[in-house]
Phi, psi and omega in degrees: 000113187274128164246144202289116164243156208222205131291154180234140182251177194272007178285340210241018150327312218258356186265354160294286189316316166311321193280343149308321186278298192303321186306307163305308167335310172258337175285314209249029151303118231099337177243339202241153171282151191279344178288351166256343147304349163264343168269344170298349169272006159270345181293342189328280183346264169335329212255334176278312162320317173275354174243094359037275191296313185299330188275293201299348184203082175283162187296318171210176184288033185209016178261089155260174179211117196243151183258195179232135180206083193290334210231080155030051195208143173255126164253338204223135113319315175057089202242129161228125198221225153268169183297114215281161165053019219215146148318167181271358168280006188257142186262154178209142161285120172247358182190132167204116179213141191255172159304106215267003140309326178234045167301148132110039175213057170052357171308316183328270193334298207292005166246336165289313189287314198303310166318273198300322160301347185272315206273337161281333198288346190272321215105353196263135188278322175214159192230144166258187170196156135238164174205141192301126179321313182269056200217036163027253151341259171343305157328285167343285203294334174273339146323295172302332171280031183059011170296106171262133185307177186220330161103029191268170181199148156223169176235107179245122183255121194242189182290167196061005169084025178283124183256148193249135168271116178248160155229155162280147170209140212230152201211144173275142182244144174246106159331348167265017178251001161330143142208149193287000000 
């Protein structure tokens, strides 16, 4: 599957937010209690309103957000911006989540080197993510891309009072990695 990346319009708000819902459901089934992993499929609404809005009114001119759109269809996402706690040369990946029908067939990747190349090409020396500490799978995969733990941990409390252990992980950006 070669993929079309692309910009995310405020059309593709409600099938980002599915391709969201849906990721969680299945990446951290197992990490997460599945009765809040079974409710997130009442969130469609909410969750489309809100990336509505982050796309039609980003927090700033360096907040983008890309889709992955092999079939006219958005399977995979990307949202980046500047880096939440972090000085400003620093960049953060805040979100890259695929359709997990179309795990294992290189969308993921090909939008993450899309992600990162957008985050030098932005100006940023570096870049950050976070991920649930009990996320792996993930983990790898940010690995193979030359991505390192850093030795940051948070604690995040999300509703029902569930807490997520995230750690960080972080990459130096090179300027011969531009792209529009």
């Amino acid at each position: 599957m070669t993929p079309l990346v692309r910009r995310a319009t405020a059309d593709d708000a409600a099938t980002i937010a599915n391709v969201h819902i849906r990721s969680w459901q299945v990446a951290y089934r197992g990490q997460l209690p599945d009765h809040f992993l079974d409710a997130l499929s009442q969130a469609i609404e909410p969750r489309s309103a809100f990336w509505r809005k982050e796309i039609a009114t980003p927090r700033s001119s360096r907040n983008e957000i890309w889709v992955a759109d092999p079939r006219a269809q958005v399977e995979a996402f990307a949202a980046i911006g500047p880096a939440r706690n972090a000085d400003s040369l620093t960049g953060e990946l805040y979100a890259i989540y695929v359709n997990p029908g179309c795990w294992g067939q290189g969308l993921g990747r090909a939008l993450f080197a899309h992600a990162t190349r957008r985050l030098a090409a932005l100006g940023y020396s570096t870049a950050i993510l976070w991920v649930l500490e009990s996320n792996r799978r993930a983990g790898r995969f940010y690995e193979v891309a030359g991505w390192a733990t850093d030795g940051g941990t948070k604690l995040e409390t999300i509703p029902d009072g569930i807490q997520l252990q995230e750690v960080s992980y972080r990459i130096r950006l090179h300027r011969e990695n531009e792209e529009s």
